[in-house]
N, C-alpha and C positions, 0 to 999 in steps of 0.2 A: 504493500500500500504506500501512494506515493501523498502528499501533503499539498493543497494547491500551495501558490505564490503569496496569498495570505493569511493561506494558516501559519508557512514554516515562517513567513517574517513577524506573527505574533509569537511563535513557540521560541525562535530567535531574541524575541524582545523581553520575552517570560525567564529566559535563561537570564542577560542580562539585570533584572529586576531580582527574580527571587538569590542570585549569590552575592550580590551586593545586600536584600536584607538578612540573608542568612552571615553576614559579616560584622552586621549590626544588631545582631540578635541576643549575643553577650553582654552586649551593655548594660541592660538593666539586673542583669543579673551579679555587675561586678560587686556591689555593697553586700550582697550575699558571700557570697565568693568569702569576701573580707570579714565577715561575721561569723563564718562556719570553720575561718582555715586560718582565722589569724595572720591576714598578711595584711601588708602596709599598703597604703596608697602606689608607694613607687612600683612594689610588683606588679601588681594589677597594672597598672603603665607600662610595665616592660613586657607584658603578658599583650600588651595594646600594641605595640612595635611591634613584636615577632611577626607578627600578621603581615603589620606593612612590608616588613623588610621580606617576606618570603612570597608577598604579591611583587616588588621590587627586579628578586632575584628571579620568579616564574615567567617579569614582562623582559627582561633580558637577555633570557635564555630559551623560553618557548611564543613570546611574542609573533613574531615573524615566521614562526612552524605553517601555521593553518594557512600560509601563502605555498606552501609546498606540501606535504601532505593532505591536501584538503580540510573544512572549516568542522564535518562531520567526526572525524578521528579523534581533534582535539577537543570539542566539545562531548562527546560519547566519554573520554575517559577523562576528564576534569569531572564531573556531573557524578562520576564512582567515586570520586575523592573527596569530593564534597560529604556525599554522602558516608564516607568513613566516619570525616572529620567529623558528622552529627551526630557517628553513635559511642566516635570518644568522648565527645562534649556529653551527652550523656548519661556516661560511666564513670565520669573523672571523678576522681575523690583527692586532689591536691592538684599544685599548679603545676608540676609536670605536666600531667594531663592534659590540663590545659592550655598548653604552651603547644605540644603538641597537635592539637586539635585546632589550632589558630594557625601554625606552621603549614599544614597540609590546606587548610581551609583557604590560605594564602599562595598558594601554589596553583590552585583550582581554580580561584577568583581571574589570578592573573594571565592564564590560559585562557579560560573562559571568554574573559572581558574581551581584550583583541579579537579572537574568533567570531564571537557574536556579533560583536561590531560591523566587523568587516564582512561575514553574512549578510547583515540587513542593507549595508551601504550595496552590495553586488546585488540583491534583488531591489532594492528601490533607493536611492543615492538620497532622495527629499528626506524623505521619511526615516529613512536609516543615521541622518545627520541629527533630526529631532530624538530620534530614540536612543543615541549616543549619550545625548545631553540628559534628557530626561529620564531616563532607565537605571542608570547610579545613584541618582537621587531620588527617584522613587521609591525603588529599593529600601536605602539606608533609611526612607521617611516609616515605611510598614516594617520594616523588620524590628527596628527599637520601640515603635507602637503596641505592637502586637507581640513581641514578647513579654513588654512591660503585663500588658493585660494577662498575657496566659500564666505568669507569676502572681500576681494581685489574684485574678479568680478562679483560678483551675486549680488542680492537684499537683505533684510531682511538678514544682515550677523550676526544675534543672532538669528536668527529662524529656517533660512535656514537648516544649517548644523543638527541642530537637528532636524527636522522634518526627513530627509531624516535618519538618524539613527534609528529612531525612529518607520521607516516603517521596516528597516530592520529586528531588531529584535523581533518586530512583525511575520516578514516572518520567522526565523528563528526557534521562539517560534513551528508553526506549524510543518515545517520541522523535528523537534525533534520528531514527532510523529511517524514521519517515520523510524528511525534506531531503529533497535535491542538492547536492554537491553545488555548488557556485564556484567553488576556484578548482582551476586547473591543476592537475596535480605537476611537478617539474622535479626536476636534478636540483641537491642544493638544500636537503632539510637536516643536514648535521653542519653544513659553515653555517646556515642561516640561528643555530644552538649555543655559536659561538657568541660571550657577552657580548653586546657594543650596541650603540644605539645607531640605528639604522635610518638617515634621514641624508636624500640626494641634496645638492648641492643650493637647487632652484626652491624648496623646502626649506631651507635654513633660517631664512631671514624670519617667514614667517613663525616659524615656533619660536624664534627670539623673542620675535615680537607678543607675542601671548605667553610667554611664559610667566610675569608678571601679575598679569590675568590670572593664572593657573596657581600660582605660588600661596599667593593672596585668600583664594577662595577656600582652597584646601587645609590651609593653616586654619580658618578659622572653624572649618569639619572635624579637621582631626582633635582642637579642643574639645569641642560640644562632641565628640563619641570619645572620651579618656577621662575631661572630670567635669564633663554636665552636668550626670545625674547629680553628683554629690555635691554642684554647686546649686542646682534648680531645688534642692532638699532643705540645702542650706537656707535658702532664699527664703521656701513656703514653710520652715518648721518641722518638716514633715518628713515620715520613711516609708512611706506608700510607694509599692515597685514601681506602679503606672508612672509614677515620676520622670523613672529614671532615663525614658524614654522621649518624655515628650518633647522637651528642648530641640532634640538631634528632629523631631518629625517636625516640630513648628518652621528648624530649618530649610530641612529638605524639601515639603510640601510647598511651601512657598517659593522653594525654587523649581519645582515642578512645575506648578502655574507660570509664573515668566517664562519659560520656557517655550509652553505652549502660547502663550500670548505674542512672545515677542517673535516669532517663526520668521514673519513676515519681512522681517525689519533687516536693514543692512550690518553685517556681522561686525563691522566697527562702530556703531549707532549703539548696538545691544552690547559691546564688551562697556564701551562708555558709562553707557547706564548702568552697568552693572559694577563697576567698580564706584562708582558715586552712590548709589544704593549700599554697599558694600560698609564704605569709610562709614555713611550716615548711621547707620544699621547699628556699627558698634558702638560709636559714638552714646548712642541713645541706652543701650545695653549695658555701656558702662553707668552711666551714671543712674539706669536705675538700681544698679551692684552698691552701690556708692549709698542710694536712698532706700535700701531692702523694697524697694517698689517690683513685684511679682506680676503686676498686670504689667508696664512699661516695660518690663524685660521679654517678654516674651511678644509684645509690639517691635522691640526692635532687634528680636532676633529674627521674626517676619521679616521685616525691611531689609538686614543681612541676608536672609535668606533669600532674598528676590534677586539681590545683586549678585549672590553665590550662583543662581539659575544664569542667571542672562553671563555672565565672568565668563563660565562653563561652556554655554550655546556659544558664545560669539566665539572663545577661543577654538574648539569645535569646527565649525563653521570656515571660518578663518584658513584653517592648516586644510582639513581632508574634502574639503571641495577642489583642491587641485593636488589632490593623490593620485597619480593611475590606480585600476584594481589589484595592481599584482603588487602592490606596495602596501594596502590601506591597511592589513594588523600591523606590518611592522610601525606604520605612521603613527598612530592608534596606541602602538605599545609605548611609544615613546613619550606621548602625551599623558599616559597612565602614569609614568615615571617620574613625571615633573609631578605629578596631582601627589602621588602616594609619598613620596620625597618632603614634598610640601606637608601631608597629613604626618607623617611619622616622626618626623625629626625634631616639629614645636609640642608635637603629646609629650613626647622623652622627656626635653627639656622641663616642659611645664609641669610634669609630673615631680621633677627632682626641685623643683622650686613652690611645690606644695609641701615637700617633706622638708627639705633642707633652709628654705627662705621664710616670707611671710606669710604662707597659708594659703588658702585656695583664693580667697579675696582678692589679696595683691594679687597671686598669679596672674589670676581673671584681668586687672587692669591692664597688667604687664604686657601679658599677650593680646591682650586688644589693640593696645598704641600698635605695638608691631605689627598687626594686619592692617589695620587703618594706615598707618606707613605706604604700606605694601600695594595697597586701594591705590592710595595717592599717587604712587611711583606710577603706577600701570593706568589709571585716569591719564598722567601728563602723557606719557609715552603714544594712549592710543589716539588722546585726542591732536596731537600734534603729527601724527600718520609715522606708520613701518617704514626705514627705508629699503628699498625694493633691493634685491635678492645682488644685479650686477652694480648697485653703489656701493654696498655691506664687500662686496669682494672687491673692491674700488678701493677702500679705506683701510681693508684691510693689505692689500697689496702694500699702499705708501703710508 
């Protein structure tokens, strides 16, 4: 049984969705975690990195695969790894385990992500550029959601959640049997193994150019999924699970919606807006941190959150609208790299500046200035235009 051309580009887009919130699934369960096992904020942080760094090492090493072995192969067995990592998640009874479980789940994600990607872009280039943008953040918006709640009101709120992921991609795994191959298979998928990031020449300028973009939005993700929860707790008083999720959904959702709103719009138009959304966002976020104000924190994590959506799309946008096909995971993967670089590196940090500095508070300030920074940097840069690909090698020549 074969899948029409819009079923496999929503089973393509479901993969995309459900491993990003199966990434984000942890989160609300990390104060658990920390209540059962006796570990400190910073573990649970480093337990947050492993993830990144091994989506990191999967988009370095298997990125560019599904350009040579087909988008099928690598999706079929990322979709089995997934589903390992949900039934150590599980069984885990210490952070081994769970280090583990984040490790492989980070390895799956990073395969995944590019393959899917680059599926939907080969069956519909419009659409596949939207589902890019909105499918990681849709994802991470249900997954911290919907774990929260199935700890707050289910049973077994460490097993729960994973078991039922863990059927999914399961399901999914099979369903890939169903859609049509879209790339060509070729010579070339062990040098393609080797690390490096993989971007032609004529490419260049532009992921320069959105990198900023990229840096910016992800930095202020990778805080709100490491010490959200236990700052949104902090905020309301409260240790209700549903918490620990909402933060990371009020993000992501809102930058789902830009997304879909801003499709229309010219991909430097929408990075614009979205890095001025972005700076404003936290700005507002901070100071209701500053006035324990719980309804204005979550107003201008909204407004970050919008500029996170459109940051996202325009950089998106931007790069893999002049990818060839036989390039777009490796383009794809490299874009991942900037994002997950950008999520991983300010959790670490922020995490060792909850234990070791002024507490989650300050952190929270600390790392806000730095994204708003980062906003500003990548606002002047887009509104003043890229330079094109043969001045960048112009300048860099003399």
């Amino acid at each position: 049984m074969r899948f029409s051309k819009t079923a496999s580009f929503a089973l393509l887009a479901s993969l995309l969705v459900s491993f990003l919130a199966g990434s984000s699934a942890p989160t609300p369960l990390y104060p658990t975690y920390q209540a059962v096992w006796g570990v400190s904020p910073i573990v649970i942080t480093l337990v947050f990195a492993v993830y990144a760094i091994a989506v990191l090492a999967s988009l370095l090493v298997l990125g560019a695969l599904s350009d040579h072995v087909g988008r099928r192969p690598v999706l079929i067995i990322a979709a089995i790894i997934q589903a390992a990592a949900m039934a150590i998640f599980a069984s885990a009874t210490g952070v081994g385990a769970l280090a583990v479980a984040r490790g492989l789940q980070g390895v799956a994600t990073g395969a995944a992500a590019s393959a899917a990607g680059a599926g939907m872009l080969d069956l519909d280039r419009d659409r596949g550029t939207i589902a890019n943008s909105a499918g990681p953040m849709l994802g991470t918006a249900l997954g911290g959601i919907v774990s929260g709640v199935f700890v707050q009101l289910l049973p077994a709120p460490t097993k729960l959640v994973y078991a039922v992921f863990c059927a999914i991609f399961v399901a999914q795994a099979f369903g890939v049997l169903g859609i049509p191959e879209t790339a060509t298979r070729s010579s070339g998928a062990l040098a393609s193994m080797r690390p490096r990031l993989r971007v032609r020449t004529e490419l260049r300028a532009s992921v320069a150019a959105v990198t900023p973009a990229l840096v910016g939005a992800w930095a202020l993700t990778g805080f709100y999924g490491s010490l959200g929860p236990a700052l949104v707790r902090k905020l309301v008083g409260s240790n209700a699970p549903a918490l620990g999720g909402l933060a990371l959904f009020a993000l992501a959702a809102a930058g789902v919606v830009t997304v879909l709103v801003s499709r229309r719009y010219s991909a430097r138009g929408v990075t614009a807006f979205g890095m001025a959304a972005l700076a404003t966002g936290v700005v507002l976020t901070l100071l209701a941190i500053r006035r324990a104000d719980i309804a204005a924190f979550f107003m201008g994590t909204a407004i970050a959150g919008s500029g996170f959506g459109a940051g996202f799309h325009g950089a998106i946008r931007s790069v893999v609208s002049r990818a060839a096909p036989r390039e777009r995971a490796g383009v794809l993967s490299v874009l991942y790299v900037i994002a997950y670089l950008a999520m991983g590196l300010p959790a670490i940090v922020g995490g060792l500046r909850v234990v070791y500095g002024g507490g989650i508070l300050a952190t929270a300030r600390e790392y806000g200035i730095a994204v708003v920074v980062l906003a500003l940097v990548a606002l002047i840069g887009t509104v003043r235009g890229a330079p094109s690909p043969e001045t960048l090698c112009t300048r860099i020549e003399n």
